[in-house]
N, C-alpha and C positions, 0 to 999 in steps of 0.2 A: 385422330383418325376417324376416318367414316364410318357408323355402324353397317355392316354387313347382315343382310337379310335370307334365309330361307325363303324360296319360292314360294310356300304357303302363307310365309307372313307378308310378303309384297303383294301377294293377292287380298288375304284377309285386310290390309290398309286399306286398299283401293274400295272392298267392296263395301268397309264400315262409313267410308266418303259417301259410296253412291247412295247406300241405306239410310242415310242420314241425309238426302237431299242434296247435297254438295258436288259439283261439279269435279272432276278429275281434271288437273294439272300438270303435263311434262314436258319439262322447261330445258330446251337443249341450249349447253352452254358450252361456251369455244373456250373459257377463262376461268380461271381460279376465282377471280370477282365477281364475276359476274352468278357464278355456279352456287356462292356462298351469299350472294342476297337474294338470290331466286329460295335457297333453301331457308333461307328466317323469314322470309316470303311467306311459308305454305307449300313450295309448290309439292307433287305429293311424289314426282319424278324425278330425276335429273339425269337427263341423255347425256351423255359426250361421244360425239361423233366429228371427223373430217372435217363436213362443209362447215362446221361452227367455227373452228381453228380459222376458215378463210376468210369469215364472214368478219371476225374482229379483227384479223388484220388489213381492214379495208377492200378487199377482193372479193370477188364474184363466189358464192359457193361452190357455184361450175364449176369451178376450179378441181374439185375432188372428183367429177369425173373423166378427170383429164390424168395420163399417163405420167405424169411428173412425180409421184410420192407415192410410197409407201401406207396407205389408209390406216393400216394396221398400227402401225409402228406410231404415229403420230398418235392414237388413241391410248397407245401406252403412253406415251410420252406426256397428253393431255394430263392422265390419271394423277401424274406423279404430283403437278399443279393440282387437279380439282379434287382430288378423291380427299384429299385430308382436310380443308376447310368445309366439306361439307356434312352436317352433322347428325340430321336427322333423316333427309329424302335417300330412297337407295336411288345408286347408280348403273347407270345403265350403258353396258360398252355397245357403240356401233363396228361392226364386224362387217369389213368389205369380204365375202364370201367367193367371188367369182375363180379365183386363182385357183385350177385343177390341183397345183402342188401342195394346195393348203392344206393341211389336217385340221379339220372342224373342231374336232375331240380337243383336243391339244389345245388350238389358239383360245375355244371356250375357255379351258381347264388356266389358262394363260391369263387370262382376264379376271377371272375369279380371283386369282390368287392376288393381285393388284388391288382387290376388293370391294369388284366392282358386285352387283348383286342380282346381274340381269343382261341379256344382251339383246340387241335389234341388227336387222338387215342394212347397215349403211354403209356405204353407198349401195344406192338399189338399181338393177337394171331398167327401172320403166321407166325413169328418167329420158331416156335415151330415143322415144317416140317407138312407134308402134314395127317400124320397116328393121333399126337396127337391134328394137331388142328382140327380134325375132331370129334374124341372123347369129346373134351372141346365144339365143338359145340354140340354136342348131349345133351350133361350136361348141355345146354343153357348158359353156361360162354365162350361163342367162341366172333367169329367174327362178328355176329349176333349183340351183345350187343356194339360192338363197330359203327356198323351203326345206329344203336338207340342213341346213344353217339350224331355222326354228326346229326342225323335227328331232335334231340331233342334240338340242340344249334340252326338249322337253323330256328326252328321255331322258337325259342327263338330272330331269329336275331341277331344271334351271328357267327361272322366269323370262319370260322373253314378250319383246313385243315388232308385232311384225308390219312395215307397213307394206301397202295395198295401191293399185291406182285404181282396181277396178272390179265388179261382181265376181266375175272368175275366182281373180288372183285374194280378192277376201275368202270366196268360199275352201280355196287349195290350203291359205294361211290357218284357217279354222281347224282343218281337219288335220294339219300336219300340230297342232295344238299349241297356237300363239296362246299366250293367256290376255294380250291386248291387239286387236289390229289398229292401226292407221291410216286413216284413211286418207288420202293424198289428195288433194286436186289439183298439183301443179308446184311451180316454184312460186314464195310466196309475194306478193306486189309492195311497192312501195320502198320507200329510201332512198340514198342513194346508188345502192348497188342492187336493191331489185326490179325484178322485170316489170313490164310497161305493160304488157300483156294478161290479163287473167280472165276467165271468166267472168259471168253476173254471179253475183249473191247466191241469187234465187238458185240458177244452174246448179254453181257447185254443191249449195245442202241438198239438192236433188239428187245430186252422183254422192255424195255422201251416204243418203237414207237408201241408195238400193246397194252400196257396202256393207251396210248394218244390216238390211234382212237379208243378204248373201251370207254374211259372216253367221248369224243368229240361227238360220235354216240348219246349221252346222253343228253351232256350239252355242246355245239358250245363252248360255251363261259369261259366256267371252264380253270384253271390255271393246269399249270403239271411242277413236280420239279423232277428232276433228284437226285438219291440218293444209298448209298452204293456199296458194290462189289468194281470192277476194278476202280470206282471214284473217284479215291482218291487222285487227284490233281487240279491244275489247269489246266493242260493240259487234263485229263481224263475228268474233268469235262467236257470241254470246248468240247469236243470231240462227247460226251453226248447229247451235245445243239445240237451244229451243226448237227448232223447225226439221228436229230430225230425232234419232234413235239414239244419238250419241252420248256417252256417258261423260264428255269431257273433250279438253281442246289440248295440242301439243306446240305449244310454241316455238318459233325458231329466232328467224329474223325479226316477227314481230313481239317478240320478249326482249331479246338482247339485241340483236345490231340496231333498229330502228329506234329504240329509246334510248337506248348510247347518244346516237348520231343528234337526235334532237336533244338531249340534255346539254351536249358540249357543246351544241353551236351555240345550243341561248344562252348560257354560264359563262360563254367568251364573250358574246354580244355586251352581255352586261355588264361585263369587266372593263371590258375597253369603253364603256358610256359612264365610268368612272371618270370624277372631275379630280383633278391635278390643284386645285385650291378650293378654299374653301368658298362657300357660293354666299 
């Protein structure tokens, strides 16, 4: 079973990383495998959220902002595969928040008890472009509900990390007391199921670095991870860090699906360039 963490010791991890120079790590995984080599990996996280569940079954992450499932349910369900093969990273449940019926308290209290050690905003409403997630805030099912999310775990003294698409919504995540924000640029590029579309480099550490002094004007001390758009490597990532405020990179697609995807085409290639006699 997974070790379960107090909120102060998932902080104190994170910030003996940053104080020791080391880059911060959280590594969202849709799979019991993948979740337990990200964690003998290093990585210093492990998200389980939704989109991940999609993304290894070949399909679009979009998929989990579409009306078809449960977010919730599938997170539990995720645990029951990832929480026990992973042994030393805490975990971190993604919480689709928007549903008026939902009791916060409770689905937190729900998640912890699975042994998760932390929870995040996922699926997020800013997804959704700037016209309908304004609408889904009117309807009070927006973004709104997902600061109530973080505000209500911190009370709770539950770790949490919140992500952001932009200055605002970092400085609101800050103050409602995420102990990490994330910072979004987009859905990530690359693979075969990600988008074609992203941002430059340059751009998104740009929209990154005014997340981090939005979030920092707030809370000095709050965590910031680098995430989606042009991020989609090591090198991107790494690029991310360096040309900005950011404590660290959150992986999704370009952790798991996209090195899946390239492992198993080359490892079939190879297989099948197998001689049938000897040469």
């Amino acid at each position: 079973m997974a070790v379960q963490y107090m909120r102060h010791e998932v902080v104190e991890r994170l910030r003996a990383q940053v104080d020791a120079g080391r880059p911060l790590l959280m590594f969202g995984a849709g799979m019991g495998l993948t979740a337990k080599c990200a964690d003998l990996g290093g990585a210093d996280l492990v998200a389980v959220y939704s989109t991940a569940r999609y993304r290894m079954m070949g399909l679009p992450t979009l998929l989990a902002w579409m009306p078809y499932e449960d977010c919730n349910q599938q997170v539990r369900e995720m645990a029951q595969e990832i929480i026990p093969v992973v042994k030393k990273a805490p975990c971190i449940a993604g919480i689709g928040a928007h549903n008026p019926a939902l009791n916060l308290e409770q689905t937190i209290d729900e998640m912890m008890m699975l042994g998760f050690s932390g929870i995040t905003n996922e699926p997020f409403a800013g997804l959704y472009g700037v016209e309908f997630a304004r609408q889904l805030e009117a309807a009070g099912i927006g973004f709104s509900r997902e600061v109530e999310l973080i505000r209500t775990a911190h009370r709770m003294d539950v770790f949490t990390v919140a992500w952001v698409f932009n200055e605002a919504e970092a400085s609101i995540m800050a103050e409602a007391g995420a102990d990490v924000i994330g910072a979004i640029v987009g859905v990530t590029g690359g693979g075969l199921t990600g988008t074609k579309q992203v941002m430059s480099l340059e751009k998104a550490t740009a929209e990154v670095q005014k997340m981090c002094q939005a979030a920092r004007s707030v809370n000095p001390k709050v965590f910031v991870l680098t995430h989606g758009g042009p991020f989609a490597d090591v090198e991107t990532a790494q690029y991310s860090i360096v040309n900005s405020d950011a404590d660290g990179y959150a992986s999704g697609s370009s952790g798991e699906r996209v090195p899946t995807e390239n492992a198993v085409i080359e490892i079939t290639r190879q297989y099948k360039n197998m001689s049938i006699s000897a040469v």
